[in-house]
N, C-alpha and C positions, 0 to 999 in steps of 0.2 A: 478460367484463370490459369495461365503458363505457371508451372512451381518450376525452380530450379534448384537443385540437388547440390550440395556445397559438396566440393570437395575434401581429401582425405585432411590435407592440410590445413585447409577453415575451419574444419570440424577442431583439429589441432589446439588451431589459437584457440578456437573457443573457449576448449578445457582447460588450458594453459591460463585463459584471462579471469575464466570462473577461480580457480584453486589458489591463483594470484589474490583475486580480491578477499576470500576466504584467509589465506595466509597473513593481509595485511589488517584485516578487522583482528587475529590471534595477537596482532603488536598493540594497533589501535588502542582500542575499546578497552583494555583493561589500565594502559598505562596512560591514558590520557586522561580519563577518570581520574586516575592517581596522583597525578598531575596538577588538576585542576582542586582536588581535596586540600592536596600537599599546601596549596597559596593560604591556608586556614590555621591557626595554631589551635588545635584540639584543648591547648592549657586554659585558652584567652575565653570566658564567657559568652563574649556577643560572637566573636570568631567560629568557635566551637556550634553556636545556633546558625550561623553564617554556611557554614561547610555542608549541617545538615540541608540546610535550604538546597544547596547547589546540587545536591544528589536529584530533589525533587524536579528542580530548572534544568537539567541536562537529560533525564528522562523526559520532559515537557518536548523540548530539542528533537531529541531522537524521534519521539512522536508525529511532533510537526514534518520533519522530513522524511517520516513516511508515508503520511497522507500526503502531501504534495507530491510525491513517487507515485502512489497509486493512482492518487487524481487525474493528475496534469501528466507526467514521463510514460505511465503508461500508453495514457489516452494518444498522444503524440506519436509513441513508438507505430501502434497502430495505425494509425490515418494519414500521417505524412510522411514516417517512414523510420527505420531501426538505427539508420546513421545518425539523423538527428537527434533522435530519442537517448542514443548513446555520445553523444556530443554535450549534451544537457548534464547528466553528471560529473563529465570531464571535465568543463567546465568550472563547477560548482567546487568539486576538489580543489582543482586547481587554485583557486580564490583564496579556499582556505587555508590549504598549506602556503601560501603566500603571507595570512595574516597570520597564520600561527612563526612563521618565522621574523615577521615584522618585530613582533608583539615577545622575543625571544629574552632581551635584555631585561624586561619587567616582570622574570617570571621570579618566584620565591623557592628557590630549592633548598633541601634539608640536607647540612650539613654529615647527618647520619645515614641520607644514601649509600647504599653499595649498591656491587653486584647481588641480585639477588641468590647466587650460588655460592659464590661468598657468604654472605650475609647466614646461607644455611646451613654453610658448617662452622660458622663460630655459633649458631643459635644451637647446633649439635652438640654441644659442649655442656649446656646446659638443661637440666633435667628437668626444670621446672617451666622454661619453655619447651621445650620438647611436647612436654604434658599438656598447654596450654593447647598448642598448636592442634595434639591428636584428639585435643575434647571438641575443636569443630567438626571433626569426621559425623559424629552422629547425627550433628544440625546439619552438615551437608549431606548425607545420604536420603534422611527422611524428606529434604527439598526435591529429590530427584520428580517426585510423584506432580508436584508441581511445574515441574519443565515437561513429564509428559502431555499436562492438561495444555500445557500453553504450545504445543507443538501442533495442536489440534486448529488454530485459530487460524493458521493459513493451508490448513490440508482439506481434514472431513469439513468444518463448518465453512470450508469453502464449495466443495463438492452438494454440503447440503442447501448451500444459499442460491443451487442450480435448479429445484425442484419445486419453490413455493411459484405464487403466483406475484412478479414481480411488477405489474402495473402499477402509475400512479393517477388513484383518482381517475375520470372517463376522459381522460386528452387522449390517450391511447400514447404516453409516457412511458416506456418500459427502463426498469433498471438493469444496468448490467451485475452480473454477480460477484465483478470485482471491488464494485462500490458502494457492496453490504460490509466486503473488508475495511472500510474508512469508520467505520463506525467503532473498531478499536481504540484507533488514534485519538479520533474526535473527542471520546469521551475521557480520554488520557488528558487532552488539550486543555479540556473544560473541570477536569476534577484536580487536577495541581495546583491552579492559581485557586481553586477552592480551599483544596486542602493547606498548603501552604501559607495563605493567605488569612483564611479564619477556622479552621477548624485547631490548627497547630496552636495558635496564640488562646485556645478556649479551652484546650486540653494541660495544654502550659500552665494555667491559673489551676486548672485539677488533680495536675499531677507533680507539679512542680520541676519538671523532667524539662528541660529547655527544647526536647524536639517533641516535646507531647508525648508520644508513647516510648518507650524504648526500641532498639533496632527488631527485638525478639517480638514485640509485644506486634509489633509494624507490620512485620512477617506474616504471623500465625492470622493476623485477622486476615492478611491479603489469602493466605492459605482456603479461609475456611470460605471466603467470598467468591474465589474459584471453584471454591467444590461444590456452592451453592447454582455455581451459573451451569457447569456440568451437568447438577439434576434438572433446569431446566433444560437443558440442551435435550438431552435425553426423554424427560415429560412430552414437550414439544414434536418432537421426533416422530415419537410413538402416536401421538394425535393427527398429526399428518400423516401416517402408514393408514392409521384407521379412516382417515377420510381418502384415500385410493382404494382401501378394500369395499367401501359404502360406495366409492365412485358419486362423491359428491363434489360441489366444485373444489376448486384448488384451495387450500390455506394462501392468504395473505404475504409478506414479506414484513411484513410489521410483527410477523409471531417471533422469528429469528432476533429482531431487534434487542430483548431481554438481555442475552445468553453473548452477546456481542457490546452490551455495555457493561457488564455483569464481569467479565472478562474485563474489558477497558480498565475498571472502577479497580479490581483485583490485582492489577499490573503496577498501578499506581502503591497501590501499599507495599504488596509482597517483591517485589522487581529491585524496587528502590532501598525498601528492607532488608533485603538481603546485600545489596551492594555495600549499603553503609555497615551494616552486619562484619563482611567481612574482611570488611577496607579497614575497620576499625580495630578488629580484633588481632590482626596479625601486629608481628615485632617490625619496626621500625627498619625501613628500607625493605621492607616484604609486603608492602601494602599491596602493589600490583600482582604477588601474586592470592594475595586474598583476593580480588575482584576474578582474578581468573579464576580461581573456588566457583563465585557464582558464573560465571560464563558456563563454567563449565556443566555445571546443573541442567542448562537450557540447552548445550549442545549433549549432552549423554539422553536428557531427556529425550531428545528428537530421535537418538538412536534406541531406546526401551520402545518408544511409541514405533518404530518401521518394524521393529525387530518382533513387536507384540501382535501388531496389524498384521503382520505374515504372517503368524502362528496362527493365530485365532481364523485368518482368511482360510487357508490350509484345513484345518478343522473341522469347521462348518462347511466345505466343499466336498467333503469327503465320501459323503452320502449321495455326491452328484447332484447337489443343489444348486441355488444360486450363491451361499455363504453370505456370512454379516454384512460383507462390502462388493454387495454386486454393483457391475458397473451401472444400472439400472437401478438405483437407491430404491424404487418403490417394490422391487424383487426382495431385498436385503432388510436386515434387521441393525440400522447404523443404530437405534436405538439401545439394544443390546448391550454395546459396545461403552456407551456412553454410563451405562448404569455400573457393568464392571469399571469401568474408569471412575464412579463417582465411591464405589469401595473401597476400590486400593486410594484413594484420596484420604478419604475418611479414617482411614485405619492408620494410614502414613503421617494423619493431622492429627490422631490423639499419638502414635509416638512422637511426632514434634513436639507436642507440648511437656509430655514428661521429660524428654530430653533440657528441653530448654528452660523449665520450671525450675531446676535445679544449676543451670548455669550460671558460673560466677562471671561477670564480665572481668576485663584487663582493668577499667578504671569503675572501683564499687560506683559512683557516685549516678552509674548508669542504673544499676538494679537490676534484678533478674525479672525474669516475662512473670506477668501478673495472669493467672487462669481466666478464662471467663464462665466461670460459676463461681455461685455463691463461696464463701472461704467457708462453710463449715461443712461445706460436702464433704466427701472424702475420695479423695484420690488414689486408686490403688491402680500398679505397686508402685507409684515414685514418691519420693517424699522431698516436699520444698523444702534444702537446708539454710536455704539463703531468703532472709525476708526484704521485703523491699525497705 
């Protein structure tokens, strides 16, 4: 097969179109969100259950268009060719900022927008926002551990979804290892209209809370459903090393399947939890940049998780091995890796909960995050001042 070599200047656009896209999802994604919240009066009852939903619908959204990205644009880019492949999202864009400008006259804007840099030095002025503002730092640091986790689901758990045996059944079917990636989404797909649909209205009648749990409460379990899928990932890992060192047949692609819904299932709570989280909590005309708060979780995340991955790689090479992340996974101990990641989770998840155990919301009528242990355990050292 002839390869031809792009020039300096292809190479150019390339990076220029990558850091473009990258620059307009930093505009995007947080103010459209905000956007679409803003159309909700937070005061209005069914409104207020309304906006929650929308969080859950537009995470649905994102979902869906990324499995059809990995599905279909990829499979495309490959077989018929990279202009059309990238013609297909251009397209798609394009449509939509057409119906987003369409659609421009019907929007509901809040008379109390500002500049958001405005907006931060008249809230400068005030001491008691000021204060409100710097009591998310804690619930957003302790979130970091969870933008590591979720940094994983398109790097190692893709590197690892290269190694099982990915046949289906004896047709002599094989899967590609981009389309154990769909299996995020998919279960994103399938647990939203679930969640939102009957879980929300059954939790409703239990807690009285119009979105079922609280934002905190949303969070902490997507928290701990991550850290659960991590130890499988990890379990898993490690039983597949041990059937290459027995040299017995391959593990299946079905074992991977857990730790990839696990993950899906996790994204739905803690993803959307945090968005409403901190769309909610910021001052009025600052909503966007609470949503950038969580954005930003999942992009610092991404930077701990390379930044950690090179350390620990470095480390364990040191001795002139293969290290945790040989390129030859069944050399390496990805396993390892996976078990430290399920600690720093663990340890990051019981500070989230002291943290947030004791957090007063902007509007009481929300409540602060309820434990999940019994209430006459004892918690040490935070102490719940705020009852629900």
């Amino acid at each position: 097969m002839l390869t031809v070599l792009a020039s300096k200047s292809q190479v150019g656009i390339l990076y220029v179109s990558l850091y473009l896209v990258a620059l307009a999802q930093g505009f995007d994604k947080p103010c459209g969100l905000a956007l679409g919240a803003e159309q909700f009066d937070p005061e209005h009852p069914r409104e207020s259950a309304s906006r929650s939903s929308l969080f859950n619908w537009w995470y649905f959204s994102m979902a869906t268009g990324i499995t059809v990205s990995i599905a279909t644009v990829s499979y495309i880019q490959e077989n018929v060719g990279w202009g059309v492949g990238f013609a297909i999202p251009f397209a798609v864009v394009s449509c939509a900022f057409l119906l987003f400008l369409l659609a421009t006259p019907t929007y509901r804007l809040s008379s109390a927008a500002a500049s958001p840099l405005l907006s931060l030095r008249h809230y400068k002025q005030s001491s008691e926002e000021a204060r409100r503002m710097l009591r998310l730092l804690p619930i957003w640091a302790t979130c970091l551990a969870y933008g590591v986790a979720y940094a994983q689901i398109m790097t190692l758990f893709n590197k690892q979804g290269r190694t099982p045996d990915r046949h289906i059944g004896h047709a002599g079917l094989e899967l590609p290892p981009a389309a154990l990636q769909t299996l995020g989404p998919v279960t994103i797909m399938v647990s939203v209209p679930i969640y939102d649909r009957a879980v929300v209205p059954m939790l409703r009648r239990m807690t009285g809370n119009p979105r079922g749990l609280t934002t905190l409460q949303r969070t902490g379990t997507g928290m701990a459903l991550s850290l659960a899928a991590v130890v499988v990932a990890a379990a898993v890992e490690g039983r597949r090393l041990e059937t290459v060192r027995e040299q017995r047949p391959a593990m299946s692609w079905a074992w991977l399947v857990p730790q990839y819904v696990a993950t899906g299932a996790a994204d739905v709570l803690a993803v959307v939890g945090m968005q409403e989280f901190f769309h909610g909590e910021m001052p009025e005309g600052m909503r966007s940049l609470g949503l950038a708060l969580y954005y930003s979780v999942m992009g610092i995340g991404g930077f701990i998780s390379s930044a950690l991955i090179s350390a620990l790689d470095g480390i364990t090479r040191r001795d002139g091995g293969d290290g945790w992340f040989a390129d030859d996974l069944n050399r390496g101990h990805l396993d390892y890796f996976y078990w430290l990641l399920a600690g720093v989770s663990a340890a990051e998840l019981a500070m989230f909960l002291c943290f947030a155990r004791s957090y007063a919301y902007r509007n009481a009528n929300k409540g602060p995050l309820l434990l999940v242990v019994p209430s006459n355990t004892p918690v040490s050292p935070c102490t719940n001042h705020h009852h629900a």
